[in-house]
C-alpha positions as CSV (number, residue, x, y, z in Angstrom):
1,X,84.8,-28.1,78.0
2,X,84.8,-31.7,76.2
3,X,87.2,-31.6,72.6
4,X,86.2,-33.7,70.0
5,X,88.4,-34.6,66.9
6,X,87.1,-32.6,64.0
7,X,87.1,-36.0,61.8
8,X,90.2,-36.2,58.9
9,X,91.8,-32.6,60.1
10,X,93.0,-34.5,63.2
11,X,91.8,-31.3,64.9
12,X,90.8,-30.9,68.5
13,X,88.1,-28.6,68.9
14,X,85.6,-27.9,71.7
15,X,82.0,-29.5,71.8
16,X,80.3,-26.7,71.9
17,X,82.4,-24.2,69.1
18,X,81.2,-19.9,68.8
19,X,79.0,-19.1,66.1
20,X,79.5,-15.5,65.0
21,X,76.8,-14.9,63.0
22,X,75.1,-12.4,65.4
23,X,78.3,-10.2,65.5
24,X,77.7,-8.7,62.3
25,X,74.1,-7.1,63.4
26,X,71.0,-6.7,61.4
27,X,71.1,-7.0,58.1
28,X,69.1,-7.2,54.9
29,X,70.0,-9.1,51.7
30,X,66.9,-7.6,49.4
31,X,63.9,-8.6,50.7
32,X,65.3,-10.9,52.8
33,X,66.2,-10.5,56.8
34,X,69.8,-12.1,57.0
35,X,70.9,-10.3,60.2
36,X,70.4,-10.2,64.3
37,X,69.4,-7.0,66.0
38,X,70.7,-5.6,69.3
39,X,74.0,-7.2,69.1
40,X,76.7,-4.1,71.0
41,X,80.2,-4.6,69.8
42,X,81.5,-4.4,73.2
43,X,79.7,-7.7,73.9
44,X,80.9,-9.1,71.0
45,X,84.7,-8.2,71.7
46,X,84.0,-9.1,75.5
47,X,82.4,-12.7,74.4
48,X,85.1,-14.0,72.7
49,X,87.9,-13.2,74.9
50,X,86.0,-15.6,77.1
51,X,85.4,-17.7,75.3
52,X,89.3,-18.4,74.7
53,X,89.3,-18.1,78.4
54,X,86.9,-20.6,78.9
55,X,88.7,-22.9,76.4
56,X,85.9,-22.1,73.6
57,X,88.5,-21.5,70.4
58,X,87.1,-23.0,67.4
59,X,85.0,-19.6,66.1
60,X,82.9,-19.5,63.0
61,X,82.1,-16.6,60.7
62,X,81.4,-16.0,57.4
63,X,82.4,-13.0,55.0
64,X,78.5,-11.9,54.6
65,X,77.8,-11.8,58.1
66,X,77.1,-8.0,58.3
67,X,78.9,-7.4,55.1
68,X,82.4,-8.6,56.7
69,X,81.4,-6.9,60.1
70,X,81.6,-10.0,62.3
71,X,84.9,-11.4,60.6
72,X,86.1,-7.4,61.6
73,X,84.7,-7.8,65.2
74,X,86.8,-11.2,65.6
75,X,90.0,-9.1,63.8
76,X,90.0,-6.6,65.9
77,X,90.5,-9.4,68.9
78,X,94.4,-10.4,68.0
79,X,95.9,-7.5,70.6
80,X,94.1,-9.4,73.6
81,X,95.1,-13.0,72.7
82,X,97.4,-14.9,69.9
83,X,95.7,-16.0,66.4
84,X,97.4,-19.3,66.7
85,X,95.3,-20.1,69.6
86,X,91.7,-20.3,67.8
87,X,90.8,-22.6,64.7
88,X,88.9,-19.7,62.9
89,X,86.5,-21.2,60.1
90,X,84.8,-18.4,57.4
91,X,82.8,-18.9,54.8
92,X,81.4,-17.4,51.3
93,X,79.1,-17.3,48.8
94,X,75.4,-15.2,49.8
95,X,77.1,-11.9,48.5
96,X,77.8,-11.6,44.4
97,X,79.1,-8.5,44.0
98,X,79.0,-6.9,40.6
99,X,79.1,-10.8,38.8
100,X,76.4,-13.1,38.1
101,X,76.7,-15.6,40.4
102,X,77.8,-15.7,44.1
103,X,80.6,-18.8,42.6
104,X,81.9,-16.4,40.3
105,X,86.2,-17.4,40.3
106,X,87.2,-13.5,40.0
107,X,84.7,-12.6,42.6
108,X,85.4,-15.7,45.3
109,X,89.0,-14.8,44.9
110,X,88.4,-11.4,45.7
111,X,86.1,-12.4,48.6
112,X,88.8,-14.4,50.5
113,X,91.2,-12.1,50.0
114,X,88.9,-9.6,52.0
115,X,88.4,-12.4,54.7
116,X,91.4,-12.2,55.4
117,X,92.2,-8.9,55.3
118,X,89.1,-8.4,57.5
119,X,90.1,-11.4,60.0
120,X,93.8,-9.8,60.0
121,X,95.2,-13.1,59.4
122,X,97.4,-14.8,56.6
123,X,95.3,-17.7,56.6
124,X,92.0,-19.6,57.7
125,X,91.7,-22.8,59.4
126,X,88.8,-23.7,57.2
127,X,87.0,-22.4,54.5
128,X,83.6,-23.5,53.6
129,X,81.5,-23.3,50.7
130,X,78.7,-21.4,52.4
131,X,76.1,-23.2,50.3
132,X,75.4,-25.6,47.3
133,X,73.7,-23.5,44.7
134,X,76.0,-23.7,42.2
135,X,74.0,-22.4,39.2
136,X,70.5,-23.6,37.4
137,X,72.4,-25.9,36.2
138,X,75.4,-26.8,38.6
139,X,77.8,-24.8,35.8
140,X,79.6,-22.9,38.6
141,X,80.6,-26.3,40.7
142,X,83.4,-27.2,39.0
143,X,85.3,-23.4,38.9
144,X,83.8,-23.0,42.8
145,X,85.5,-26.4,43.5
146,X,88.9,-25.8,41.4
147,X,88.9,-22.2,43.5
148,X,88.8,-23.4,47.1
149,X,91.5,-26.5,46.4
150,X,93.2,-23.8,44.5
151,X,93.5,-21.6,48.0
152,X,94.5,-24.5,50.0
153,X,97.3,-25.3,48.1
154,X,98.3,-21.4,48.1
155,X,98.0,-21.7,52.1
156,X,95.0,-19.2,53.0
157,X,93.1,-22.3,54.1
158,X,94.2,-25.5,56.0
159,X,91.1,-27.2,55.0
160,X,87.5,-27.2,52.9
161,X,84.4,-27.0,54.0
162,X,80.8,-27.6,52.3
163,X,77.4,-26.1,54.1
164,X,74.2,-25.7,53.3
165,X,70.1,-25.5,55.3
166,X,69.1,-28.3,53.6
167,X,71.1,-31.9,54.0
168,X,70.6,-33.2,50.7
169,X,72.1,-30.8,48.8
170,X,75.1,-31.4,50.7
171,X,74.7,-34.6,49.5
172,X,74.3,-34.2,46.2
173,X,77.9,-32.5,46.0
174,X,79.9,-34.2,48.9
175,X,81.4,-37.3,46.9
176,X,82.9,-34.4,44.7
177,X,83.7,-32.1,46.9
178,X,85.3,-34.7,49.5
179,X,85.5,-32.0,52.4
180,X,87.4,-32.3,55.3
181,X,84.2,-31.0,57.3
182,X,80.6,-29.7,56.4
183,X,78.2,-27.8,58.3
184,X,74.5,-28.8,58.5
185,X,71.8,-27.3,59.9
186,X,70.7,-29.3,62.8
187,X,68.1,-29.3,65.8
188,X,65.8,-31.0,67.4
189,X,63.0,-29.7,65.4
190,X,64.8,-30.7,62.2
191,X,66.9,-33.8,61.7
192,X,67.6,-34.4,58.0
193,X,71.0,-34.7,58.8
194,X,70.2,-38.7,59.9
195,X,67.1,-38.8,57.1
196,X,69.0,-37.8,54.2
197,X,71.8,-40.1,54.9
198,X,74.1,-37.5,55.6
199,X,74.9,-38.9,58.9
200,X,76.1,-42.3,57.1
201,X,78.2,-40.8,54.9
202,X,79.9,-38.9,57.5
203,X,80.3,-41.7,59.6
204,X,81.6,-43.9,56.9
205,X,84.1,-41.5,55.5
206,X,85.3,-39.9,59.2
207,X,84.4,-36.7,58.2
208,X,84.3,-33.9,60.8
209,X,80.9,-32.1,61.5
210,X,79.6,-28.6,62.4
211,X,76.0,-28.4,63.1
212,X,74.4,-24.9,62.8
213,X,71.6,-23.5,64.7
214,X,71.2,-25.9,67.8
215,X,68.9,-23.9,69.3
216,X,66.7,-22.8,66.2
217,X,67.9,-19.4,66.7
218,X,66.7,-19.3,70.3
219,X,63.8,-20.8,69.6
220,X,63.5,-24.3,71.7
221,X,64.9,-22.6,74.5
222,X,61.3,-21.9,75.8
223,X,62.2,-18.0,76.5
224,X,59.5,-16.8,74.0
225,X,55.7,-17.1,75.8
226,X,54.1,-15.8,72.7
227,X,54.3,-14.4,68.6
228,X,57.3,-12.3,68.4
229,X,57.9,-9.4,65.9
230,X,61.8,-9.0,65.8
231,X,63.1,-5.5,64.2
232,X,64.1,-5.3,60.7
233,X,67.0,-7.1,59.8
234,X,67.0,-9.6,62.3
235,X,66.7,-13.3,60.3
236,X,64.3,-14.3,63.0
237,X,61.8,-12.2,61.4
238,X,61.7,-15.0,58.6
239,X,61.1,-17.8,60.3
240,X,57.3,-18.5,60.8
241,X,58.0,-20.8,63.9
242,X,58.4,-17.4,66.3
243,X,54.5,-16.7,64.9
244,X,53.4,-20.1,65.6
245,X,51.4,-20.2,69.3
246,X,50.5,-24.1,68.8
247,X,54.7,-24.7,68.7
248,X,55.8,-22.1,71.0
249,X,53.4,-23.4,73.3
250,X,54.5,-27.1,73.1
251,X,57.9,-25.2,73.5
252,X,56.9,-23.9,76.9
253,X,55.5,-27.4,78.1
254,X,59.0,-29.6,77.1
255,X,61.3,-26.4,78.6
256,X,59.4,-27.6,82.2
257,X,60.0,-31.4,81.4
258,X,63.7,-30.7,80.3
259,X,63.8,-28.8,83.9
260,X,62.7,-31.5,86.0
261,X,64.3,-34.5,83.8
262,X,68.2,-32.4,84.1
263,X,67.3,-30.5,87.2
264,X,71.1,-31.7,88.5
265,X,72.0,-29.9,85.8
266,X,73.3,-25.9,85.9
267,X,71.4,-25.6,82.6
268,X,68.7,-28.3,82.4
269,X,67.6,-26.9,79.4
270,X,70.5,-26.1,77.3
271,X,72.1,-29.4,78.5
272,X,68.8,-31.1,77.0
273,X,68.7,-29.3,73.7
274,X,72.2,-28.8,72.4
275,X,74.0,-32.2,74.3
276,X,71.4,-34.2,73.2
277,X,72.6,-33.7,69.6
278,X,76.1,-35.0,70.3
279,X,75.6,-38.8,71.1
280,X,75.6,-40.0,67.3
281,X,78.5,-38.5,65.6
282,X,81.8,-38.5,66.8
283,X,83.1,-36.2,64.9
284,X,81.0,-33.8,65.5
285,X,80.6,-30.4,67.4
286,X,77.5,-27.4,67.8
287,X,78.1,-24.1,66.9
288,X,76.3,-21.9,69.7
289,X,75.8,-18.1,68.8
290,X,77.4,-17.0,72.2
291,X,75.7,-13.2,72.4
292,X,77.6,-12.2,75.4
293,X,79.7,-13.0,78.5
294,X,76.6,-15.2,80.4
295,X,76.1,-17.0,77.6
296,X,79.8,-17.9,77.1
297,X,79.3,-19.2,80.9
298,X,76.3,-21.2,79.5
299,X,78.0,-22.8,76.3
300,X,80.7,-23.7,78.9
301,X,78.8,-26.2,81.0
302,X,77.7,-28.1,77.7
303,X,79.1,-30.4,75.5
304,X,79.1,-33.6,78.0
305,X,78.3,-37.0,76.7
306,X,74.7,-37.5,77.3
307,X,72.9,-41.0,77.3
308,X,71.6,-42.6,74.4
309,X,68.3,-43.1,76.8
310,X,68.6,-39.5,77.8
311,X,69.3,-38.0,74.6
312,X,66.2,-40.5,72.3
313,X,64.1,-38.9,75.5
314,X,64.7,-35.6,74.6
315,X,64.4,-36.2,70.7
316,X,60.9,-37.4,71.3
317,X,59.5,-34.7,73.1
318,X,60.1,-32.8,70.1
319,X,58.3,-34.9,67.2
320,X,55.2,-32.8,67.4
């Protein structure tokens, strides 16, 4: 697996980094579908020890993720291997509690301190601001802002973290916030990281750089043939893509090209869709939500530099 330095940390992390999102199962917030079905605990346990195996040991969690469930799963994991080997990142802010706003300082206070008593760990490596609604009108930002700086200096987090789905909110708040890394959504159906100037500003200030959902969720791997109903709770059920023939078709067609362009390749299509989002940024690293050992085994064969040529290739195929 191919480290990169995680930008001002100084960090090395691998390429390709674990996404735990799925290890907290389904999962509703209200209306809303903010989980993953069919995700067995023993898979999650089994994934991650080999993932460390495999040299995957930059994990990512966040304290809503099944109501603190994944940050459990990755607690209960410190018998089979040492905590000082992983760079464990969490995050909060989709959960308020009993205050009125998910930035709340009593209630993000108490919300690390169940991180970490969940994560059985002293500290985090990084802590993230899990997204940039800070109030109608921004009123929480400041107290959010003072509260995260405020845990650094106390030592439950090496370094701050800003996220959010949409680019240009993180760019509304990352001259004030200054973070040490931030966590964008990016594939190849959706690159507002580079159209919002996000990607300039990281660049320019050497910041490090987590992109979330490579693969939209599964999507562009080119497994799904038709409309697909997931169970309740699962956060696939939200996204209209998965209902969309016209894209999951197109899908289907670039999975073949992928095939034939990378057939050297032990995962022509994985090597196409997550490597191919690596050439730009430096600093910069994919989390993969690694379900179970095989995919582990996958996520181990990316990462490699790919070629500006190859990589533009594969970006077109997609602007559809």
């Amino acid at each position: 697996m191919r480290n990169i330095i995680l930008g001002n940390t100084n960090v090395s992390v691998s390429a390709v980094s674990l996404g735990a999102w799925a290890y907290g199962g389904p999962q509703k917030l209200g209306p809303r579908h903010t989980g993953w079905s069919d995700q067995r605990d023993h898979d999650s346990t089994n994934t991650l020890v080999k993932c460390n195996d495999l040299g995957i040991r930059h994990w990512d969690t966040a304290d809503v993720y099944g109501d603190g469930k994944s940050e459990q799963i990755i607690g209960s994991i410190w018998d089979k291997l040492p905590r000082s080997n992983i760079f464990l990142a969490t995050k909060t802010g989709y959960d308020p509690g009993e205050h009125e706003h998910y930035y709340h300082p009593d209630h993000m206070r108490k919300q690390m301190e169940k991180s970490l008593s969940n994560l059985r760990s002293d500290y985090v490596d990084l802590y993230y601001l899990h997204h940039c609604d800070f109030g109608d009108n921004d009123e929480y930002f400041d107290d959010a802002l003072e509260v995260v700086r405020r845990f650094q200096e106390e030592g439950k987090t090496r370094f701050i973290g800003l996220s959010d789905w949409d680019a240009s909110k993180i760019m509304k708040f990352i001259d004030a916030v200054k973070p040490d890394v931030i966590q964008p959504y990016r594939n190849l159906m959706n690159d507002s990281f580079v159209t919002s100037g996000l990607k300039e500003w990281v660049d320019s200030h050497n910041t490090g750089v987590c992109f979330f959902s490579p693969i939209m969720h599964g999507l562009l791997t080119g497994k799904y043939t038709q409309p697909t109903n997931f169970k309740s709770g699962d956060m696939r059920a939200g996204i209209e893509e998965f209902t969309n023939p016209v894209i999951i078709n197109k899908i289907r067609e670039n999975k073949t090209l992928l095939e034939k362009r990378f057939a050297d390749h032990p995962n022509p299509v994985m090597h196409g869709i997550v490597d191919s989002l690596l050439t730009d940024t430096e600093t910069s690293c994919v989390l993969l939500g690694q379900r179970n050992v095989g995919q582990a085994n996958v996520a181990a064969t990316l990462g490699q530099k790919m070629s500006d040529a190859d990589s533009d290739w594969v970006k077109n195929l997609y602007r559809f």
